[in-house]
N, C-alpha and C positions, 0 to 999 in steps of 0.2 A: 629614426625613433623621435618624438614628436618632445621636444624642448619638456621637461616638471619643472610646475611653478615653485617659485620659491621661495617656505613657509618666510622670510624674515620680510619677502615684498606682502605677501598674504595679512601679516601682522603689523606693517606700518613701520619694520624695523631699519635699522641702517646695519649693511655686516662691515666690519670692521676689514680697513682696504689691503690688499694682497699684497707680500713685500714683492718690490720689481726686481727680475734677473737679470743681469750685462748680459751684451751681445758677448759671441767669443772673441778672442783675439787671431789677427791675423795669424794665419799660418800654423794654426796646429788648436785642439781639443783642452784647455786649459785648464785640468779638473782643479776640485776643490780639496782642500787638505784631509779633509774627513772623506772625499768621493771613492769610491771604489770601484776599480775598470768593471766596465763589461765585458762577458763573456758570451760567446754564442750569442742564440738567441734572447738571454734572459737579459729583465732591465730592472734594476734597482732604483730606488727613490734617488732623486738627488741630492734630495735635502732634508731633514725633518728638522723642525724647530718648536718651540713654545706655546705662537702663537698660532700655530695650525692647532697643538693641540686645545687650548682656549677654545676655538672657536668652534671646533665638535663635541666639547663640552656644554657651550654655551647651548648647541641648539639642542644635544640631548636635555636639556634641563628645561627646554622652552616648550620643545613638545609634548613634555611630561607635564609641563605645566596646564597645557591648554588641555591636554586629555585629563587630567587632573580636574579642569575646569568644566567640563563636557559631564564629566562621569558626575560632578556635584550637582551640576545645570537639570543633568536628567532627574536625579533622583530627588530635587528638591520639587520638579514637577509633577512626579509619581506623587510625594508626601503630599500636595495641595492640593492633586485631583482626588486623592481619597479621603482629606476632609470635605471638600465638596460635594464630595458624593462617594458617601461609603458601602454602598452594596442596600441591601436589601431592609427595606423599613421595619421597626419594630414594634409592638402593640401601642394601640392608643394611648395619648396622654394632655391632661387638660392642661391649658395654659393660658397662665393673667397676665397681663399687661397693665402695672398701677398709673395711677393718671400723673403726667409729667416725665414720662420715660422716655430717655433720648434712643437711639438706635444702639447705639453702647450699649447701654443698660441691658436692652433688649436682649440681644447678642451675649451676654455675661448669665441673663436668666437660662435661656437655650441652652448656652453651655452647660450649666449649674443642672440643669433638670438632665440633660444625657440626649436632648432629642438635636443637638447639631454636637458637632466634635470640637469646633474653635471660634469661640469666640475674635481671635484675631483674625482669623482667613474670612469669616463671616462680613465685617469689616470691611477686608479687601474686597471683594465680592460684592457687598454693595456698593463700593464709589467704583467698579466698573462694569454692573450691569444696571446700577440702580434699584433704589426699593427704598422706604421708609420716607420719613417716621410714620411709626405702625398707632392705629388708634387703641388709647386703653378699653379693656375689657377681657372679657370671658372669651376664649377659643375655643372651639371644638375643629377636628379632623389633623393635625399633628401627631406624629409618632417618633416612638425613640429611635435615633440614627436614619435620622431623615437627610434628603440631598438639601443643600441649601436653595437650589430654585423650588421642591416644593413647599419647606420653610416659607420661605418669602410668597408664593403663590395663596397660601392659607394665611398669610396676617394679613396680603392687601384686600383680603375678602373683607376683611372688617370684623367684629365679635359677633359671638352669635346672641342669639336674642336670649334675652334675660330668661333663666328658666322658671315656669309661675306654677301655681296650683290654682285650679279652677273652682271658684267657688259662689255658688249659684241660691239667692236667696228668693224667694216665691213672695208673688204677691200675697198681702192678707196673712203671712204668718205674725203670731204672736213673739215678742222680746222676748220671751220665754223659750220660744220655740227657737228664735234665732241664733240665740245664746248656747244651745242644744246643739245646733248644729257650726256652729265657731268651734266649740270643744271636740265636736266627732271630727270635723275635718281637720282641725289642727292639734293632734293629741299632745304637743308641749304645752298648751296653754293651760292653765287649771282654773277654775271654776273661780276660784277668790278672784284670781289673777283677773280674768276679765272683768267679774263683780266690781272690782276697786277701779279698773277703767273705765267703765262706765257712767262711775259716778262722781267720776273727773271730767268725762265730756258733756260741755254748753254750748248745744247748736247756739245758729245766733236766734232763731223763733222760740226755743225754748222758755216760757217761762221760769223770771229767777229766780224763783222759790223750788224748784222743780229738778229731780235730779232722775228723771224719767224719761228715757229714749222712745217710749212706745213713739211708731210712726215717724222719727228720723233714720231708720234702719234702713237705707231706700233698696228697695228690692232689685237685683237688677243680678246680671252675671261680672264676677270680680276677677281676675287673674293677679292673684298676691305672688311675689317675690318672693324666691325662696330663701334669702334674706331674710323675710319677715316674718315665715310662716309662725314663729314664737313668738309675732310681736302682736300681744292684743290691741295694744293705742293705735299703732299705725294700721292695723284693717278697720277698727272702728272709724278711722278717719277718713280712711279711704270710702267708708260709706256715706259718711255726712257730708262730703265734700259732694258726693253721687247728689245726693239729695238737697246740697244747697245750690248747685248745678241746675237740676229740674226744676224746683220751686223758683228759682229768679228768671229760668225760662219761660215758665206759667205765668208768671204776677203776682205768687203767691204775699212776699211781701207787703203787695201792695192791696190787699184782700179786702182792708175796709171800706177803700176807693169803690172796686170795682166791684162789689157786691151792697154798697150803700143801698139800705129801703128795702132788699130780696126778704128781710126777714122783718121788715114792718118797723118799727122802733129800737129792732135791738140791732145796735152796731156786730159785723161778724168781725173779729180779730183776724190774722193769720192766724194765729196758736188755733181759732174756731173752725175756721176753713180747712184744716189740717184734719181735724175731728171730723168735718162730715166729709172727707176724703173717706177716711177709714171705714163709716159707714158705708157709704157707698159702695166700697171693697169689698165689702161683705156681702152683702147684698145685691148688688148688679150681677146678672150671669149671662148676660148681651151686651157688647159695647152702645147699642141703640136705648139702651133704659137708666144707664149710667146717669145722666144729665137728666130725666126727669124725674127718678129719684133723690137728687139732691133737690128738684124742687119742690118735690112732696116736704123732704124733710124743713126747707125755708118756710114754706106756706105754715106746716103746723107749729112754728117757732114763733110765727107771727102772730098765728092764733091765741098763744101760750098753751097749746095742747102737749101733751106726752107723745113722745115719738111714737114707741109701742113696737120696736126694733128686736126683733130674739137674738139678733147675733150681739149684740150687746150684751146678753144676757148670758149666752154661750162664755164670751168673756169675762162677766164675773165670775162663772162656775168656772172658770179656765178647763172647760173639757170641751172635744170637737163630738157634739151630737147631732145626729141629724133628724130629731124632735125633743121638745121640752113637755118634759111633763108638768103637772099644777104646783108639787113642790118647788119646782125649779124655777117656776114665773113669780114664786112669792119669795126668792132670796133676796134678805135685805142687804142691797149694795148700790152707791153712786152710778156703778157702771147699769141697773136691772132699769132701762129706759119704760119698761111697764110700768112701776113704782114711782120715780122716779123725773120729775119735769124737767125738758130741758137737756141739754145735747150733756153726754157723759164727764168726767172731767179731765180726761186724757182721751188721746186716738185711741184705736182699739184694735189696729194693726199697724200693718203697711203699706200703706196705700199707693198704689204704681202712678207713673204721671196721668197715664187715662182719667183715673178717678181724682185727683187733684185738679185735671183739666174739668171735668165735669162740673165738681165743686166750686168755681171758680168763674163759670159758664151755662149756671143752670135752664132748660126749654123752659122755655116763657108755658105757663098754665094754671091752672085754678086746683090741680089734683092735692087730694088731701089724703087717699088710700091709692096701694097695688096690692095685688094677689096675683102669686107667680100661676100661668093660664094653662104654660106643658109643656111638654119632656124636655124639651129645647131650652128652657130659662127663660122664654119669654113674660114679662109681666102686664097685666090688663090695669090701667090708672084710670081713676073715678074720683070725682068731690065729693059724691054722695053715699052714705052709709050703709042706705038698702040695699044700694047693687053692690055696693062694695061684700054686701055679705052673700048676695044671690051669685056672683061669682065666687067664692067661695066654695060655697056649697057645689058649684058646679064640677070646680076644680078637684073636689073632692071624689064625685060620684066618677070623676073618670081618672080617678085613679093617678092623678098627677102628684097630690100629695097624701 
């Protein structure tokens, strides 16, 4: 039978050494005063003492120790694999991360919300598989009683992107109209509300007398934060900023530089450049007439003529027609450019950067009329009066307008 090891060499122990028995004496079996003949076959201990029993004490007590030890060892590894990973994930749940959170922190929110079990094990688990620090922000894909490896999988993803509402402004709408639709898309804001932001915002082109957005509204597509979606100052801002964006793109600024002499004696401002943007916006319905409509409108400024513009006029009516009748060309308003000499005293929408490029770049020519020619928008330009009417009339017999 093959030698068992033995548990006190297994544990590093020393056993305590074996009392030594004398040889016998010559000539004869010299029992001990306590010993007890043998009989027959049977044999009796010869000795029992103290320290025998000590030392089958000692080692029951060690073995119980170590299984003692074994039974904890497992079962404290059972308890840390089921913080770990406790079974089956629970419904979604969103999760921030505020800026300046250490992994601790982290770990304590997790805990706190229900989607990891221990913030302490979590802990361990990081300093030995690694993870962190996690970036602040918005999470999305987390669930309550999640493992901590997909825990950690979804934060090193990073946040997810900021959630917006789209909100989409059209070339050539009126303040009026934009305003209309600030309040329909964003239904906490209320009509005051914006009213009094508006008339807190001073682009830097605005004239300072002037508490009139017409034509800084820059048309364009906005994705506002839903953060904000109740903040009117910060989407107005977020448009003017659109809009001082494009205008320093263009040159707008610098408008009396680069448009010096287009209109004969009279210097164009930016705040002017800006105005026959708006024109333009209304009136161009081809990108190819855009720019020689503005320099129809230079030419007649030069002349000192009346523009003679209906969408201008449409603006003073503030109504969207698609003809004016003879009352409607005789309302008396700044904006009625038939009445009227002279470019309006505000834009009269919102003019996209095409038509501020235009404004800004108008075709070199001598035209002083158009008349839109067909279906398409295209416009036919002439200096002179007669054709300018003989198309006209042409435009009309076919039905264009």
């Amino acid at each position: 039978m093959p030698d068992l090891p033995d548990p006190f060499e297994l544990l590093g122990l020393e056993p305590e050494p074996r009392p030594s028995t004398s040889a016998p004496e010559p000539g004869g079996v010299r029992f001990a005063a306590t010993a007890v003949p043998v009989t027959g076959t049977e044999a009796l201990p010869l000795e029992t003492s103290d320290d025998g029993k000590r030392r089958g004490s000692r080692r029951r007590i060690l073995l119980g120790c170590v299984a003692a030890t074994l039974v904890v060892l497992i079962g404290l590894g059972y308890w840390v694999n089921a913080q770990v990973n406790p079974g089956s994930a629970g419904e979604p749940v969103g999760f921030t991360i505020p800026k300046g959170s250490t992994s601790a922190d982290v770990g304590r929110s997790l805990e706190q919300q229900g989607i990891i079990t221990s913030a302490t094990v979590f802990g361990w688990y990081l300093k030995i598989n690694g993870g962190g620090p996690f970036q602040a922000g918005d999470y999305d894909g987390l669930r309550l009683h999640s493992s901590m490896g997909a825990v950690i999988s979804a934060l090193e993803k990073g946040p997810a992107p900021p959630k917006t509402v789209s909100f989409l402004v059209r070339e050539g709408l009126w303040v009026s109209e934009t305003k209309a639709l600030i309040v329909q898309t964003f239904p906490t804001i209320e009509a005051a509300t914006l009213d009094a932001a508006m008339g807190s915002t001073h682009p830097t082109l605005q004239p300072k007398s002037s508490t009139n957005l017409e034509g800084f509204l820059f048309p364009a597509k906005y994705e506002v934060a839903q953060t904000d979606v109740g903040n009117a100052q910060k989407i107005l801002d977020q448009m003017i900023t659109a809009f001082d964006r494009v205008s320093a793109a263009e040159g707008l600024p610098d408008a009396s530089t680069k448009l010096a002499g287009v209109a004969g004696r009279t210097t164009i401002t930016p705040y002017q450049a800006l105005i026959v943007a708006s024109l333009v916006e209304s009136e161009a319905k081809v990108p190819e007439d855009r720019a020689k409509i503005a320099r129809v409108i230079y030419n007649r400024m030069a002349r000192g003529e009346m523009l003679g513009i209906d969408a201008s006029v449409l603006y003073a009516l503030q109504k969207r027609k698609t003809s004016l009748t003879n009352s409607d060309l005789k309302v008396d308003s700044p904006y009625n450019t038939r009445l009227k000499n002279g470019l309006p005293p505000t834009p009269i929408n919102s003019p996209g950067q095409d038509s501020i490029h235009a404004a800004l770049n108008p075709t070199p020519g001598d035209w002083l009329y158009y008349v839109l020619t067909d279906t398409d928008g295209h416009h036919y330009f002439t200096n002179n009066a007669a054709d300018f009417q003989r198309a006209v009339n042409d435009a009309k017999a076919r039905g264009v307008f």
